[in-house]
C-alpha positions as CSV (number, residue, x, y, z in Angstrom):
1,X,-3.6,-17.5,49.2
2,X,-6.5,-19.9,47.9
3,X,-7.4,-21.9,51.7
4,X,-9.9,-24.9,51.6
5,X,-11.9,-26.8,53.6
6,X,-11.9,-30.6,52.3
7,X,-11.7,-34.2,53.4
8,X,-10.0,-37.1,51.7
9,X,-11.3,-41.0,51.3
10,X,-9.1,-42.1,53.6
11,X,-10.1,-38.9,56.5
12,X,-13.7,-38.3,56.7
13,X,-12.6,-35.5,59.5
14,X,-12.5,-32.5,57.6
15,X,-9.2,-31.0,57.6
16,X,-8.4,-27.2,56.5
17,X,-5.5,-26.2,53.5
18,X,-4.1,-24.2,51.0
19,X,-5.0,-24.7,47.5
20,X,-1.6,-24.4,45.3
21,X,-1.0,-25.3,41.7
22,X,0.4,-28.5,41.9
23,X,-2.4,-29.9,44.9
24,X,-3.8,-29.4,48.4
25,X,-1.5,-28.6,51.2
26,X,-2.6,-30.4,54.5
27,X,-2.1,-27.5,57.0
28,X,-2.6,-30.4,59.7
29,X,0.2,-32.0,58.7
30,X,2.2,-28.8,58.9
31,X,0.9,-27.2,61.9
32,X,-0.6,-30.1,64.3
33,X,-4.3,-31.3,64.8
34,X,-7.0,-30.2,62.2
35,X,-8.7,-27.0,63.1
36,X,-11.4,-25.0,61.8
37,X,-11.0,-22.6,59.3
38,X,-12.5,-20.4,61.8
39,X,-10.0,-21.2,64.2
40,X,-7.4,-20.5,62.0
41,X,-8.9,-16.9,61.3
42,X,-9.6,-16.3,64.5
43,X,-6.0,-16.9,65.4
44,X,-5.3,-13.8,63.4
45,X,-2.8,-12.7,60.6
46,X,0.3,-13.8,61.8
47,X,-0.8,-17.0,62.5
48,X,-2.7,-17.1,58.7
49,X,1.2,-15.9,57.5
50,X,2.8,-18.8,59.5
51,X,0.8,-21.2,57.7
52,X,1.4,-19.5,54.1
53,X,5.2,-19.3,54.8
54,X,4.8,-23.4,55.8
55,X,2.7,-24.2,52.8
56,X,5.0,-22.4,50.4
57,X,7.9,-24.4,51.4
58,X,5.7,-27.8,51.6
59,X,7.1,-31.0,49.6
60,X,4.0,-33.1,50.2
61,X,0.1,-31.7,48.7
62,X,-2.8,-33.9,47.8
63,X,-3.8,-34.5,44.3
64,X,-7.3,-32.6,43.9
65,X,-8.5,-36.0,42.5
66,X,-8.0,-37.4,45.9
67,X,-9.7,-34.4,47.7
68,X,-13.8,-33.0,48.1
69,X,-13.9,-29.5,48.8
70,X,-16.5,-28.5,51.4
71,X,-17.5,-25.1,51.6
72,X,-14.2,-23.0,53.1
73,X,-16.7,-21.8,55.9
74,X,-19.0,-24.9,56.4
75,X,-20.1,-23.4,60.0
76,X,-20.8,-19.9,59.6
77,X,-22.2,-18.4,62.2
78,X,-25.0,-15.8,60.4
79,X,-25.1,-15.7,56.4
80,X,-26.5,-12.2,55.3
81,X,-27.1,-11.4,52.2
82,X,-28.3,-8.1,50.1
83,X,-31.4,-7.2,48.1
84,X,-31.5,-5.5,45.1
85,X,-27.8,-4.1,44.7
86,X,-27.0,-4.0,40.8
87,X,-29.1,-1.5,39.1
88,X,-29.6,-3.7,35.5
89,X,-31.6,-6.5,38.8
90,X,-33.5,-3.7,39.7
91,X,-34.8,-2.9,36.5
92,X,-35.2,-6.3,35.7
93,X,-37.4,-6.8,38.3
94,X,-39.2,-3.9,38.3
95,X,-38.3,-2.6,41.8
96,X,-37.3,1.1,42.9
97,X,-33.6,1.4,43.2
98,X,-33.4,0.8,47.5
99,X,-32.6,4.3,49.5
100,X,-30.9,1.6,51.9
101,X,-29.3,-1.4,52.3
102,X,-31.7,-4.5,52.0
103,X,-30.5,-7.4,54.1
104,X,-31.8,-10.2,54.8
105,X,-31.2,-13.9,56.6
106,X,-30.1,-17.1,55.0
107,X,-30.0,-19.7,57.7
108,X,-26.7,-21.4,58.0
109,X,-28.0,-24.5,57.4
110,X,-28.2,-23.7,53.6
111,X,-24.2,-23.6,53.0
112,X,-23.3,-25.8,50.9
113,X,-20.4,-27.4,48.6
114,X,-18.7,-25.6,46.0
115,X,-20.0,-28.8,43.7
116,X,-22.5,-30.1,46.1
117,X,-26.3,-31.2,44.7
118,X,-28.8,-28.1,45.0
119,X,-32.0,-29.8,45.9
120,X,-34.8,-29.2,44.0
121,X,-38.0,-29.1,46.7
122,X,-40.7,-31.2,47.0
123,X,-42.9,-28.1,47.5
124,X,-42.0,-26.0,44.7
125,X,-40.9,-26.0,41.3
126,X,-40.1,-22.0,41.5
127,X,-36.0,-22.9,41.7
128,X,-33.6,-20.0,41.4
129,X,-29.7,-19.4,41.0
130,X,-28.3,-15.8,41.9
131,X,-24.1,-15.4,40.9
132,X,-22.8,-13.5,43.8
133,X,-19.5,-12.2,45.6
134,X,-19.5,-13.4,49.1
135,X,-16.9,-11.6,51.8
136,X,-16.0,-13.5,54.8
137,X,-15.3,-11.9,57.9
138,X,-11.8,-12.7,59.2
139,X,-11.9,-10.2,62.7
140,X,-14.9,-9.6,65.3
141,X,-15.9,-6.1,64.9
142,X,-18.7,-3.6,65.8
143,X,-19.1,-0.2,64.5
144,X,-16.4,-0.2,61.8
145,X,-16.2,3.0,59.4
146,X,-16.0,2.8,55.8
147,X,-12.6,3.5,55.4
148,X,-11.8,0.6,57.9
149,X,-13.7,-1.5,56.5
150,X,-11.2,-3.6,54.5
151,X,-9.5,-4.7,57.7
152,X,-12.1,-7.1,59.1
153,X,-12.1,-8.9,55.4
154,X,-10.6,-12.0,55.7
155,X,-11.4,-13.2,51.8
156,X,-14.1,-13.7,49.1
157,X,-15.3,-16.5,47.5
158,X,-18.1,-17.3,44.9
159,X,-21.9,-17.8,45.9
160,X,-24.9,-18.7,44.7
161,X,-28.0,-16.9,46.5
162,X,-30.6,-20.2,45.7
163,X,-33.9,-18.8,46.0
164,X,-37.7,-20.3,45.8
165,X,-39.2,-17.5,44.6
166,X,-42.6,-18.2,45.5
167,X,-41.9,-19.1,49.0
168,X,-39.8,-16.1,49.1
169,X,-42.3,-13.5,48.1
170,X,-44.7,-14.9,50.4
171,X,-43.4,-13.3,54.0
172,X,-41.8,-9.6,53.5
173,X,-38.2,-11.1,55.1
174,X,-38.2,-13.4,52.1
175,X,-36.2,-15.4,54.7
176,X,-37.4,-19.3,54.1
177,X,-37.1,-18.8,50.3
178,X,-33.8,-18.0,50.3
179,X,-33.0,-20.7,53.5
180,X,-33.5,-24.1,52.5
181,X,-31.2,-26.4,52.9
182,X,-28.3,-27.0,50.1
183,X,-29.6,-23.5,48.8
184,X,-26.2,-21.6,49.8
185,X,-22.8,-23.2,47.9
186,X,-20.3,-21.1,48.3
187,X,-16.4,-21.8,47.5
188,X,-14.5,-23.2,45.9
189,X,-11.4,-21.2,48.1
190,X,-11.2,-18.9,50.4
191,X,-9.4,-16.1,48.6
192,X,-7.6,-14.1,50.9
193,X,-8.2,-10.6,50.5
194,X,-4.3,-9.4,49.7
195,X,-4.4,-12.0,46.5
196,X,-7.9,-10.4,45.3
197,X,-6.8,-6.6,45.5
198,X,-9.8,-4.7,44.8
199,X,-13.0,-6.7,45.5
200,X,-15.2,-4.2,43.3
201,X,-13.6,-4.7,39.8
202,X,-14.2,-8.7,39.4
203,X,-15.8,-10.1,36.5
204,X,-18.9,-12.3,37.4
205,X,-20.9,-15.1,35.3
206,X,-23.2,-17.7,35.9
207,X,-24.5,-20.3,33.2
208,X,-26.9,-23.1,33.2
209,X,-26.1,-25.7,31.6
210,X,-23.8,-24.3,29.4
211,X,-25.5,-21.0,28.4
212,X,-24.4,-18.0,30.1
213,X,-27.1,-16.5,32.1
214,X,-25.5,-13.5,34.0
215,X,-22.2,-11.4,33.0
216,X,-21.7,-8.1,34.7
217,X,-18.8,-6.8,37.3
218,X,-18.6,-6.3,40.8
219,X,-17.8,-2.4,39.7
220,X,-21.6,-2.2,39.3
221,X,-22.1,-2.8,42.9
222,X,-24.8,0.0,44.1
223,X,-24.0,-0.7,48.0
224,X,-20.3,-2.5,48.0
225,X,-18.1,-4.6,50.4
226,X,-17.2,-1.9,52.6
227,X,-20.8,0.0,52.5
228,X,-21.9,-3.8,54.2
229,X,-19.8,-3.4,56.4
230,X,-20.3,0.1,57.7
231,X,-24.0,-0.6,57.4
232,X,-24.0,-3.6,59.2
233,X,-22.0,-3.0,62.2
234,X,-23.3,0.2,63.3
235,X,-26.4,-2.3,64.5
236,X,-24.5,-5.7,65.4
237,X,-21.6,-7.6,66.0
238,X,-20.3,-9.3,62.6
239,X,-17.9,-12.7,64.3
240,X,-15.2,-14.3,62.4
241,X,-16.3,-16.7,59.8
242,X,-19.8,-14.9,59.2
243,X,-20.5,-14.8,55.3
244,X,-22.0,-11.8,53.3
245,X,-24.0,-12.3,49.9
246,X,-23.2,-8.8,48.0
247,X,-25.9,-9.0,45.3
248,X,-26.9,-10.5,42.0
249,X,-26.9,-9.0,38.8
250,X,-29.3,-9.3,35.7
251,X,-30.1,-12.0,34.3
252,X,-32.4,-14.4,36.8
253,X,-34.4,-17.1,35.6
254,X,-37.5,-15.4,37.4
255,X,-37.3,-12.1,34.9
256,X,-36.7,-14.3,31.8
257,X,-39.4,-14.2,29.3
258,X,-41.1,-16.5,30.0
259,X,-39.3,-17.5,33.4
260,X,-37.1,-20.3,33.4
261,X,-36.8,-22.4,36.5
262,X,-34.3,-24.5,37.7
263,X,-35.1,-28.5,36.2
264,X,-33.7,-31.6,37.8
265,X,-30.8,-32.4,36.0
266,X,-29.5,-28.5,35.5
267,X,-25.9,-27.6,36.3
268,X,-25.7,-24.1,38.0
269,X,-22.2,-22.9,37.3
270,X,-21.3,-19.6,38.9
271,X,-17.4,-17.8,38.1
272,X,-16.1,-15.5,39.3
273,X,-12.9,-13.5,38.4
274,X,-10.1,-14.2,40.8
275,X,-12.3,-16.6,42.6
276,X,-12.5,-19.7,40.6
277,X,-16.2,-21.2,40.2
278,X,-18.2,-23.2,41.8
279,X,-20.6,-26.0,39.8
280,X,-23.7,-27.7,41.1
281,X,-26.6,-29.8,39.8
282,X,-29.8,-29.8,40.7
283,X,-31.6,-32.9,41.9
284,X,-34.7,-34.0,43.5
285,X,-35.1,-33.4,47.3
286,X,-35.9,-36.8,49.3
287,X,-38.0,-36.0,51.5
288,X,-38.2,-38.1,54.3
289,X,-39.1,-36.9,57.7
290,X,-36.1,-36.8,59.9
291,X,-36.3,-36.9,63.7
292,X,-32.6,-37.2,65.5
């Protein structure tokens, strides 16, 4: 099941459905007032199999013409992501393969469309993509064993880890670099985990402009979904909704030789195998001092 968070001219409330073949099915219109698509995770699997046996059965969907995707988790409570997890990156960047798990903070504020603008910053011109696999947690959990791990997945969707490389190199957490905001589309569905299968056998691309720039397999994974997981939860509490970046391959613009940088006017593709893809293009930032 493919769900999606999306809003229509007519309904600039966001509203929360399931991507079919033929259109958008409005699970408002199926099950009541909009909710979140953390509510609707929250509310657990039999309510997520309520709404697929509903949308199966659905006359009426919305013509994807008539619909903008938002990012399936626009609200995400922390968005981790992972350091240094294919081995061709490593080598590419000239690092030591990790002995563990490198994580590190993306501020929420960073999520972004699955075709939304990535803004290019007024401070640097260092601009970055990274394909990646993102997980979203579907159950609250603590202290979850490998073996468990699977059970707290809620889906996958594509990612792309923006970075501004020299403002990420700059503090060891490499935290702002990889924070600002647009710098974090994810989408374009929410996959659920049972139409995915394995997570760690998924084809992965990402092209600029055209030209491919990455292509490897979520096989290569050094530390994968269910490693996070383990890793993760033996220190906090992962929530429902929270969003996990699992890693870039080869292939940055950063170990190109020379570099190549993001320009305005580039169109950041990344694909994913399962997943769909998600497509943005990178523009100047405005930037105009804000005070609400």
């Amino acid at each position: 099941m493919k769900l999606v968070t999306f809003t229509t001219e007519g309904n600039a409330t966001p509203s929360i459905g399931i991507a079919r073949d033929d259109g958008i099915v409005d699970l408002s219109q199926l099950t009541g007032p909009p909710v979140s698509m953390k509510a609707l995770l929250d509310e657990g699997e039999s309510s997520i199999a309520r709404v697929r046996d509903l949308a199966e059965t659905a006359s009426e969907v919305i013509d994807f013409s008539l619909a903008t995707l938002d990012a399936p988790i626009p609200d995400p409570g922390k968005v981790l992501a992972i350091g240094l997890n294919y081995g061709d990156h490593i080598e590419e960047s000239g690092m030591d393969k990790p002995k563990h798990q490198l994580w590190f903070n993306k501020q929420h504020n960073c999520i972004n469309a699955p075709l939304g603008d990535i803004n290019l910053p007024s401070v640097s011109t260092l601009l970055d993509y990274e394909a990646e696999l993102c997980l979203i947690i579907g159950k609250r959990c603590k202290h979850v064993p490998r073996e468990r791990a699977h059970e707290v997945i809620a889906g996958f969707c594509c990612g792309n880890d923006v970075s501004v490389r020299d403002w990420q190199m700059r503090a060891q957490t490499m935290q702002i670099g990889k924070s600002f905001d647009t710098h974090g589309p994810i989408g374009p569905y929410l996959v659920t985990a049972d139409e995915v299968g394995d997570p760690h056998n998924l084809d992965i691309h990402s092209y600029v402009n055209g030209e491919q720039r990455q292509h490897s397999n979520t096989k290569h994974l050094i530390f994968d979904c269910y490693d996070a997981i383990a890793h993760l939860t033996q220190a906090f509490t992962l929530d429902v909704g929270d969003v996990l970046f699992m890693g870039t391959p080869a292939g940055v613009g950063l170990s190109m030789k020379p570099p190549q940088f993001l320009k305005e006017g580039d169109v950041v593709r990344v694909e994913i195998e399962k997943l769909g893809f998600i497509e943005n293009r990178v523009v100047l930032e405005q930037a105009e001092c804000i005070i609400e």
